[in-house]
Backbone as a printed PyTorch tensor [residue, N CA C, xyz], in Angstrom:
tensor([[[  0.8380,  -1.1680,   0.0000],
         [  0.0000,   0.0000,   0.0000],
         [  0.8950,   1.2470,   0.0000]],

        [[  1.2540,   2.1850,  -1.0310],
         [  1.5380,   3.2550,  -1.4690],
         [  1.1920,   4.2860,  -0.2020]],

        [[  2.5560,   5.3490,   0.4630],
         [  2.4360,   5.6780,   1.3880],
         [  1.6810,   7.3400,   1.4750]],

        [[  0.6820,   7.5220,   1.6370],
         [  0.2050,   9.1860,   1.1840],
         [  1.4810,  10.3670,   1.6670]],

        [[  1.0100,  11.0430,   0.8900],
         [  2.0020,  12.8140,   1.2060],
         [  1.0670,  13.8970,   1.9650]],

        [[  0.2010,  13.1890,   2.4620],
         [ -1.4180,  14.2910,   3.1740],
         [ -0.6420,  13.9280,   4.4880]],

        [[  0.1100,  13.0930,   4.8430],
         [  0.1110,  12.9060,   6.4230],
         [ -0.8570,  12.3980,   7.5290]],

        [[ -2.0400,  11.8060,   7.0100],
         [ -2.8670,  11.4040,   7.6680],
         [ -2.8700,  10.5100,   8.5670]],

        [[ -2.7580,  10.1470,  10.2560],
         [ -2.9990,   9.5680,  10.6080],
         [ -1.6210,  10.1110,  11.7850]],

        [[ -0.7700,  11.4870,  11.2880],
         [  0.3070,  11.5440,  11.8400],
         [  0.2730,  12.4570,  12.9660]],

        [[  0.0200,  12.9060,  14.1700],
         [  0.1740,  14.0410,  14.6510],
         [  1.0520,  15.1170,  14.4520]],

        [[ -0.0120,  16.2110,  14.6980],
         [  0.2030,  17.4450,  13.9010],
         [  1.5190,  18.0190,  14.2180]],

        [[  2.3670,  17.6990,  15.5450],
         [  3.6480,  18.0090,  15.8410],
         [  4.9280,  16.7810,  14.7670]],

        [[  4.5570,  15.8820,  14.3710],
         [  5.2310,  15.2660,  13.6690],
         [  5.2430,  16.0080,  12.1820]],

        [[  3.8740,  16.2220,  11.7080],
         [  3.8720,  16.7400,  10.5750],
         [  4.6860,  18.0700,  10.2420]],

        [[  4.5950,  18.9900,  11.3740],
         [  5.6600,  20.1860,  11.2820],
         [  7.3120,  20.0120,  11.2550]],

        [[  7.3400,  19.2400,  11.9670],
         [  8.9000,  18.9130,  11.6930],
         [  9.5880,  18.5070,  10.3370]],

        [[  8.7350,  17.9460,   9.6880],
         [  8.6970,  17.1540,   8.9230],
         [  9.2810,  18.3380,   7.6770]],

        [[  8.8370,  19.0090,   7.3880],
         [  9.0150,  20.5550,   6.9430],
         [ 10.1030,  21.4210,   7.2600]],

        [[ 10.7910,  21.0090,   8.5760],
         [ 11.9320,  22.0110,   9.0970],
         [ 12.9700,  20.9850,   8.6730]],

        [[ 14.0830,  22.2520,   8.2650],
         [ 15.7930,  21.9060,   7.8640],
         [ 16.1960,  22.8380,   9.0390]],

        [[ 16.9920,  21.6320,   9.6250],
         [ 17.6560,  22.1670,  11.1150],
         [ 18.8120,  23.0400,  10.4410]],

        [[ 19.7340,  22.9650,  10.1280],
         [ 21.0760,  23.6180,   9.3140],
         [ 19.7920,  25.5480,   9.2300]],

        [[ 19.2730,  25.6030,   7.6480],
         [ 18.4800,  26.4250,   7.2970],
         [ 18.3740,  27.2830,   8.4030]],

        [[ 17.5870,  26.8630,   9.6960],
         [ 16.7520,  27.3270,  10.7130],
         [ 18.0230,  27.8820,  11.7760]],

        [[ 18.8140,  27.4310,  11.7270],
         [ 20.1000,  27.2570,  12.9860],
         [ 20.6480,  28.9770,  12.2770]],

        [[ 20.5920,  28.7470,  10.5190],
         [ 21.2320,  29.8550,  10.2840],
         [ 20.7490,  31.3240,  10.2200]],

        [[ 19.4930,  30.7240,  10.0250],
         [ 18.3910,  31.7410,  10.0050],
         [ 18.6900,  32.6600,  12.0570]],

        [[ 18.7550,  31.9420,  12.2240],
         [ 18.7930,  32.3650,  14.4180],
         [ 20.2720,  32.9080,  14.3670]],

        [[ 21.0790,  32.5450,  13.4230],
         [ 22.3810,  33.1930,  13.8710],
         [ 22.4890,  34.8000,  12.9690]],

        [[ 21.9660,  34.2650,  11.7800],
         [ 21.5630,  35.6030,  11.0050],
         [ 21.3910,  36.9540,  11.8130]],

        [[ 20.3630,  36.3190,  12.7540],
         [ 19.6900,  37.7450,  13.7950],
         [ 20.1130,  37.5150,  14.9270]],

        [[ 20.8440,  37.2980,  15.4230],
         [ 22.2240,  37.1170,  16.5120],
         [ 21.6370,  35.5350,  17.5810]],

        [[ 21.2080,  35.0370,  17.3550],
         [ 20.4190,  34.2350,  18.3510],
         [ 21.5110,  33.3160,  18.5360]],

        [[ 22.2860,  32.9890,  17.9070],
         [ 23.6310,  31.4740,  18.5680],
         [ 24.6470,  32.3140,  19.5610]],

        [[ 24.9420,  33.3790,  19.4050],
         [ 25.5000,  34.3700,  20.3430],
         [ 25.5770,  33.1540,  21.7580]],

        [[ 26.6750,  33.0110,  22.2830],
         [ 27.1850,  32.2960,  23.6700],
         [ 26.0050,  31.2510,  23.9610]],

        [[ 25.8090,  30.4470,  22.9940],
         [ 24.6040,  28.9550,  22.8320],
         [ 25.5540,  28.0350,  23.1810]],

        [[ 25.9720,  26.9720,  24.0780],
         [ 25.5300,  25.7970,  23.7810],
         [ 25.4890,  24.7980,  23.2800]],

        [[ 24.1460,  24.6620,  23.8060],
         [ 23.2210,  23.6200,  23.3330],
         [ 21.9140,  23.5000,  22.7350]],

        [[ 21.6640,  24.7920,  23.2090],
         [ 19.9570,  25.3780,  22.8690],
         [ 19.8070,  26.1020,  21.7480]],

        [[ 19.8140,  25.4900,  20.4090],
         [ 20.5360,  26.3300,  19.5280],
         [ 18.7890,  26.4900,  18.8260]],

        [[ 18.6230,  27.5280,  17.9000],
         [ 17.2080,  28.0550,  17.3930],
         [ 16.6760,  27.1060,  16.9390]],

        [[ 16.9950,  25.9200,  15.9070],
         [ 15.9090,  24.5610,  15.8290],
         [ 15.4740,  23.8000,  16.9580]],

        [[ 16.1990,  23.8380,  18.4310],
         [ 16.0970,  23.1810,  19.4470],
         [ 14.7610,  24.5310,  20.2430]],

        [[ 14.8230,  25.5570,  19.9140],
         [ 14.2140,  26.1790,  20.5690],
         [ 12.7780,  26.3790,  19.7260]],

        [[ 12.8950,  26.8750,  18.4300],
         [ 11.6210,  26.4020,  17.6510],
         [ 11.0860,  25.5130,  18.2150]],

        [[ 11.4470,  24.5360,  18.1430],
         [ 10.9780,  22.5660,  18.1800],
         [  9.9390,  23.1630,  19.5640]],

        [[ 10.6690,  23.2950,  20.6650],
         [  9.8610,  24.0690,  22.1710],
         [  8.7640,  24.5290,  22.0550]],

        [[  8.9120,  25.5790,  20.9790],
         [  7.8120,  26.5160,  21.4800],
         [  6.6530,  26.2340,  20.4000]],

        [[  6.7480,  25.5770,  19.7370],
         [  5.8250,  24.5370,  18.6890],
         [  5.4250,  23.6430,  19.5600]],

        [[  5.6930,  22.8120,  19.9300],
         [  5.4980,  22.1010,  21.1590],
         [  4.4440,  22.7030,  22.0650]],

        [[  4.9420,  23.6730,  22.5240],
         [  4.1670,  23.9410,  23.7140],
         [  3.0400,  24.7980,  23.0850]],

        [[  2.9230,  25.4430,  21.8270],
         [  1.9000,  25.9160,  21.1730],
         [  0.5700,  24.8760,  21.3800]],

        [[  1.1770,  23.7340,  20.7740],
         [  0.4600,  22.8460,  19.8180],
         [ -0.1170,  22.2720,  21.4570]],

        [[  0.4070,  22.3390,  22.5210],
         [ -0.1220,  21.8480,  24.1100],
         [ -1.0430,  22.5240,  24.5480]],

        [[ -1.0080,  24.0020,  23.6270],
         [ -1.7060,  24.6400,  24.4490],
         [ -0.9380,  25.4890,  25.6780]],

        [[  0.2650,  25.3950,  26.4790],
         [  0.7700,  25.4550,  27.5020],
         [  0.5480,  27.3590,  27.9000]],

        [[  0.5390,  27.5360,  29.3720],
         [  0.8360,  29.3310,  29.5260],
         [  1.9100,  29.3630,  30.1330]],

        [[  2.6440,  28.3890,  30.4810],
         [  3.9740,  28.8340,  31.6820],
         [  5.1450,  27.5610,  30.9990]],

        [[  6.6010,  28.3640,  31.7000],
         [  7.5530,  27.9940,  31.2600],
         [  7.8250,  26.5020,  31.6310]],

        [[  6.6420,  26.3820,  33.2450],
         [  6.6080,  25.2710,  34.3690],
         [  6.2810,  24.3680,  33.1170]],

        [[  5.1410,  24.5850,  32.6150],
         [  3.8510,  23.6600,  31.8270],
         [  5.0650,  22.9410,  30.8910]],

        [[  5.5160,  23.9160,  30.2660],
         [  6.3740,  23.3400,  29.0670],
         [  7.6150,  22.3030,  29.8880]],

        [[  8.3130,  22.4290,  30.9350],
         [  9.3310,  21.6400,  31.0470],
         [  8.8900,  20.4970,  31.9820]],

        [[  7.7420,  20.7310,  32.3910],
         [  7.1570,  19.6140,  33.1960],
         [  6.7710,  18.7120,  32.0410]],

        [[  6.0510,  19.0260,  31.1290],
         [  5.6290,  18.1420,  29.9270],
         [  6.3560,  17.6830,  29.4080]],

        [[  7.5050,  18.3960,  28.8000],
         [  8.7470,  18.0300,  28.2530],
         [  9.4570,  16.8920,  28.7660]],

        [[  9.3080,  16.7320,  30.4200],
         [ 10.5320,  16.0770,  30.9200],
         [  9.7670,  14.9870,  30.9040]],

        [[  8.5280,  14.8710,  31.0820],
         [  7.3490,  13.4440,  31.0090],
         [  7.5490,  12.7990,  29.8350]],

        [[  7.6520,  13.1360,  28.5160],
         [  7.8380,  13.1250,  26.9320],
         [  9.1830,  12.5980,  26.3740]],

        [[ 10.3600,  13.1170,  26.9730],
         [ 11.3970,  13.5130,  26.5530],
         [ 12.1720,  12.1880,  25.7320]],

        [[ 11.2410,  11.0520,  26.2490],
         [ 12.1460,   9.8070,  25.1360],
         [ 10.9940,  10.1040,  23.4720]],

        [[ 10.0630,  10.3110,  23.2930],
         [  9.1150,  10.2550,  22.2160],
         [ 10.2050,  11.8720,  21.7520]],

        [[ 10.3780,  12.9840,  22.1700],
         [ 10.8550,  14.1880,  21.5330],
         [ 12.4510,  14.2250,  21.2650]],

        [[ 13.1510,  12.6900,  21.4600],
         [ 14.0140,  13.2030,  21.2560],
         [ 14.5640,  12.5140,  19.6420]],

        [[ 12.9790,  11.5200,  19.3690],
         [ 13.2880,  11.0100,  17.6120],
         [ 13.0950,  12.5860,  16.9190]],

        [[ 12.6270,  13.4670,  17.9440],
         [ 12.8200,  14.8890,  16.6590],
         [ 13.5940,  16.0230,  16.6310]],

        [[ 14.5060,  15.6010,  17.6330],
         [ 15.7010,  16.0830,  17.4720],
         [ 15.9490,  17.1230,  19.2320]],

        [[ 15.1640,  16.8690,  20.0270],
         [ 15.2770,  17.5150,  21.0630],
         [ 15.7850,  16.4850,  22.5160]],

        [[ 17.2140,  16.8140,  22.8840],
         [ 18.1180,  15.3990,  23.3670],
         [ 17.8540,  15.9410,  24.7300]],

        [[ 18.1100,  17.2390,  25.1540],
         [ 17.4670,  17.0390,  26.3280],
         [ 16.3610,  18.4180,  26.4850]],

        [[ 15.3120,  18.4590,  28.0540],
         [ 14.7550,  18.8370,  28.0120],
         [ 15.0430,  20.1340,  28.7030]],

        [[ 14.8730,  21.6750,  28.1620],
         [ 15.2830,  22.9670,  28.2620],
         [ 14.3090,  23.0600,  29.5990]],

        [[ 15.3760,  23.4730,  30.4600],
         [ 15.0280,  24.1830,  32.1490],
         [ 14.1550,  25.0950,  31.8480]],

        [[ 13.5730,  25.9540,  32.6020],
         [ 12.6070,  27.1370,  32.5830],
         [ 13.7970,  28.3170,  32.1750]],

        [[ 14.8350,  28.2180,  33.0660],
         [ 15.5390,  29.4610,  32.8880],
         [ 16.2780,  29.3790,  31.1900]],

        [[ 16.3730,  28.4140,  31.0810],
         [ 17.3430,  28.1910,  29.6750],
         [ 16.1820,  28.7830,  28.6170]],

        [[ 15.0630,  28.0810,  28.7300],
         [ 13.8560,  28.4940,  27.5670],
         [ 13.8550,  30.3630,  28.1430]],

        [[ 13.4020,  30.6210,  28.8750],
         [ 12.9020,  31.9830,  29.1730],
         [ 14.6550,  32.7390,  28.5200]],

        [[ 15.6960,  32.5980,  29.0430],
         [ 17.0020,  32.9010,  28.3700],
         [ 16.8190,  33.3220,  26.9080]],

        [[ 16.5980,  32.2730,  26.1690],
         [ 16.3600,  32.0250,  25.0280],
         [ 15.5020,  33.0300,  24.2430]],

        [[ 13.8560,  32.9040,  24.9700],
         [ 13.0630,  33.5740,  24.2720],
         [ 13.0110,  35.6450,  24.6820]],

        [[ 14.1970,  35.6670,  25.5960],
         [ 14.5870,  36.8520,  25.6730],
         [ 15.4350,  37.1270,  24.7980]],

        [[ 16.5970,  36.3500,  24.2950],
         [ 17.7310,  36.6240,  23.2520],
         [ 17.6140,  36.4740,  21.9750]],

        [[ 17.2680,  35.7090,  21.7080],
         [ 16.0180,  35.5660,  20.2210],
         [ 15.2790,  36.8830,  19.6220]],

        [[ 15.5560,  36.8250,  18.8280],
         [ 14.7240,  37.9640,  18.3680],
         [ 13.3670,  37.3010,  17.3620]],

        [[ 11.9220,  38.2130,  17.6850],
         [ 11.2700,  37.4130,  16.8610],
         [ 11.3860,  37.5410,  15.3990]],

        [[ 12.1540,  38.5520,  15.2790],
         [ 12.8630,  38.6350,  13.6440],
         [ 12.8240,  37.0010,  13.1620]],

        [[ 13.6610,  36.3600,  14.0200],
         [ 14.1570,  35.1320,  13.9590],
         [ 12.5800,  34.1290,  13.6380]],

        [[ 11.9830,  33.9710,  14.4390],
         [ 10.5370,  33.0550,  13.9300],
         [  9.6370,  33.7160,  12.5740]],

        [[  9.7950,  35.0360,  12.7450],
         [  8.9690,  35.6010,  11.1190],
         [  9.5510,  34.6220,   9.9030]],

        [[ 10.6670,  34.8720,  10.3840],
         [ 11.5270,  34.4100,   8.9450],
         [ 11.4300,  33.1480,   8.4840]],

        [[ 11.5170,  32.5580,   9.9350],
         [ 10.8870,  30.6540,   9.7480],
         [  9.7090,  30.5740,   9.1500]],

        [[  9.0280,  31.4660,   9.6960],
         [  7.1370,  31.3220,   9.2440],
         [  7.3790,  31.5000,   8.1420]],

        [[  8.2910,  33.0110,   7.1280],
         [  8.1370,  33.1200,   5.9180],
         [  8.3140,  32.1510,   5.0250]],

        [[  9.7190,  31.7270,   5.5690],
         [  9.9610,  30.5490,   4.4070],
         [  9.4750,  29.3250,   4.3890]],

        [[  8.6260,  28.7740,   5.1150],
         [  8.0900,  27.6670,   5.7840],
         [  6.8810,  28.1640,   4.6020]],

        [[  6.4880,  29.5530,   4.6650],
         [  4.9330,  29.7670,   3.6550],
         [  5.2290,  29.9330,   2.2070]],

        [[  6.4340,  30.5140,   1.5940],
         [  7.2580,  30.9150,   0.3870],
         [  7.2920,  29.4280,   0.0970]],

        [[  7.8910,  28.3200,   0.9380],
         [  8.1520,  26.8160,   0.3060],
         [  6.7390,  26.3820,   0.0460]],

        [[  5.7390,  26.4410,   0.9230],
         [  3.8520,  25.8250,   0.4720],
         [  3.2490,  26.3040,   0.1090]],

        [[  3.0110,  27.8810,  -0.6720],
         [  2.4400,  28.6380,  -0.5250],
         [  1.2110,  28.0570,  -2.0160]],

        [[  1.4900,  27.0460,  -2.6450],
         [  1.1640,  26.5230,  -3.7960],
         [ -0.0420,  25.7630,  -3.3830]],

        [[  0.0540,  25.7010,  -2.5490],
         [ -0.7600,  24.3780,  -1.9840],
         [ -1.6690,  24.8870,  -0.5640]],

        [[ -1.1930,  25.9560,  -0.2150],
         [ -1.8860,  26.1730,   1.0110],
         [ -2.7350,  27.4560,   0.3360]],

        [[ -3.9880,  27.4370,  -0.2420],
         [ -4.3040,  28.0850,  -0.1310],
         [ -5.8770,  29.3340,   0.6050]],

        [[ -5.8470,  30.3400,   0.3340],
         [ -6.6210,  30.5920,   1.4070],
         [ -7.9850,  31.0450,   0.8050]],

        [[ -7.9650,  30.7600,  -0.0400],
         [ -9.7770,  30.0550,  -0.6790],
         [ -9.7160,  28.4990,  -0.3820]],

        [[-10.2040,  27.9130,   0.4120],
         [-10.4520,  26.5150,   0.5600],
         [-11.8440,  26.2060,  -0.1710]],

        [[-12.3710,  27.0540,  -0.9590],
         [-13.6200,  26.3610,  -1.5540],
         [-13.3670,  26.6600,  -3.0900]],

        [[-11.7520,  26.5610,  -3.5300],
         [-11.6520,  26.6900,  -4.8070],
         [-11.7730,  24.6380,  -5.2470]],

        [[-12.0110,  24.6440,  -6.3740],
         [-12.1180,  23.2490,  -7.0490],
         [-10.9220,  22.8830,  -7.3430]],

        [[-11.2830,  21.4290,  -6.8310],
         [-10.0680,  20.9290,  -6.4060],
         [ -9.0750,  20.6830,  -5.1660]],

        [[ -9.4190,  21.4200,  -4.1990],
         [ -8.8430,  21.3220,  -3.0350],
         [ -9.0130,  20.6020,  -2.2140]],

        [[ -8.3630,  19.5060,  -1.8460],
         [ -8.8000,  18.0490,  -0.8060],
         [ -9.4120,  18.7280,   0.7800]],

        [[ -9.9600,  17.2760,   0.8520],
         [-10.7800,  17.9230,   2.0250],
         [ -9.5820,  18.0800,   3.4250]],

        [[ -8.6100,  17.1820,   3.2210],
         [ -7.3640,  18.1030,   4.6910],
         [ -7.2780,  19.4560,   4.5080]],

        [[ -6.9400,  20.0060,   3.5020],
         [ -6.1800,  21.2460,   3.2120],
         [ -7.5390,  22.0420,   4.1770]],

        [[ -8.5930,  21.8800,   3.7270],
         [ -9.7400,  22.4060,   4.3170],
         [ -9.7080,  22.5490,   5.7320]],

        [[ -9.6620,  21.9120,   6.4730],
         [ -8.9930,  21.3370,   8.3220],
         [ -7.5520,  22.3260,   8.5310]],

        [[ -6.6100,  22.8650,   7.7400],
         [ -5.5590,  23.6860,   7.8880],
         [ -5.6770,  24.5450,   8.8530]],

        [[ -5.2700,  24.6330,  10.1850],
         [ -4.8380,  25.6480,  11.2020],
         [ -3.6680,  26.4280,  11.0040]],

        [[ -3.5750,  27.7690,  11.5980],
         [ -1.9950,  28.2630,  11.3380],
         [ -2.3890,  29.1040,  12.8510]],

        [[ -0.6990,  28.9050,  12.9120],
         [ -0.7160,  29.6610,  13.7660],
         [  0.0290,  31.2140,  14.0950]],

        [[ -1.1260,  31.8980,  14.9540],
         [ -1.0750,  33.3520,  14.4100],
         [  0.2080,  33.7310,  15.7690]],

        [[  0.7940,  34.4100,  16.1860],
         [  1.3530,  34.8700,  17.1790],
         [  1.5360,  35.9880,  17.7820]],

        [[  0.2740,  37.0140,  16.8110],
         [  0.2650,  38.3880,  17.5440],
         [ -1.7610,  38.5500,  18.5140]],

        [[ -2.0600,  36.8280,  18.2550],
         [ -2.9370,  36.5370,  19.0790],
         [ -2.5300,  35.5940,  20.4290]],

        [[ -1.2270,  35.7400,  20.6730],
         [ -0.9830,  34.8080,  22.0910],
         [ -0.7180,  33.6820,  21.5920]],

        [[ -0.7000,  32.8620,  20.3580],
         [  0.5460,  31.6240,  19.7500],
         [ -1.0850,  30.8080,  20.2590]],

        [[ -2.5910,  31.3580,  19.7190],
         [ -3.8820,  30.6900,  19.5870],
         [ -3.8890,  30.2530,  18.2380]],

        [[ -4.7130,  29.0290,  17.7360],
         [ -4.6400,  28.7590,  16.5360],
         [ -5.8630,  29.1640,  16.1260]],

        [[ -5.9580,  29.5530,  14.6300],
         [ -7.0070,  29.8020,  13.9630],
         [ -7.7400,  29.4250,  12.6360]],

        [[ -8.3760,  29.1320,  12.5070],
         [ -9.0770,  28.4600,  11.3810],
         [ -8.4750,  29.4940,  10.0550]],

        [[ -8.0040,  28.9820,   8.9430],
         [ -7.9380,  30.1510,   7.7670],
         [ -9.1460,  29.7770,   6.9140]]])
């Protein structure tokens, strides 16, 4: 049985990864100073986080590393080896610039933009694409129907 490219059946945190080039993303964070005295916590390790904790739902730094540390053998087939302290994440999302995530979002939308589109009642468009959430981040990192 021929394996689909819809992703069906995959959770939605698998499916995003699936899409990210760690190298790309690492350079993209150093671009806008974010590897500056890193580590270990380098901008694909910190993306990966806060996707994560989007997709949880989470409001506190607690939520995310308590979950994280419960998880941490399933998150680390995606590339996250260990699980970021409160102070290391909060570190992070102070030194980071969100310059740095626009740019992910852009090119993440510049690479699908063929396929994602935002008439879902044009002909032709499968019924997943229809189900498409994105997420907005000048609403609190809530997802929204497009």
């Amino acid at each position: 049985m021929p394996k689909s490219s819809n992703f069906f059946g995959q959770p939605i945190y698998g499916q995003l990864i699936k899409s990210l080039d760690r190298e790309k993303i690492v350079e993209m964070s150093r671009k806008h100073g974010g590897e500056k005295y890193v580590k270990s916590f380098d901008g694909y390790t910190h993306l990966l986080t806060m996707l994560y904790a989007v997709i949880q739902r989470f409001d506190s730094l607690r939520e995310i590393e308590t979950s994280m540390t419960a998880e941490v053998r399933k998150l680390h087939h995606v590339g996250i080896g260990t699980v970021p302290k409160r102070s290391t994440l909060s570190d992070a999302n102070a030194r980071r610039s969100e310059k740095f995530f626009e740019e992910v979002y852009r090119n993440l939308y510049e690479a699908n933009k063929d396929i994602l589109s935002s008439d879902s009642r044009r002909n032709g468009t499968e019924e997943w694409i229809k189900q498409l959430r994105i997420i907005d981040s000048s609403f609190g990192f809530r997802f929204h129907a497009v």
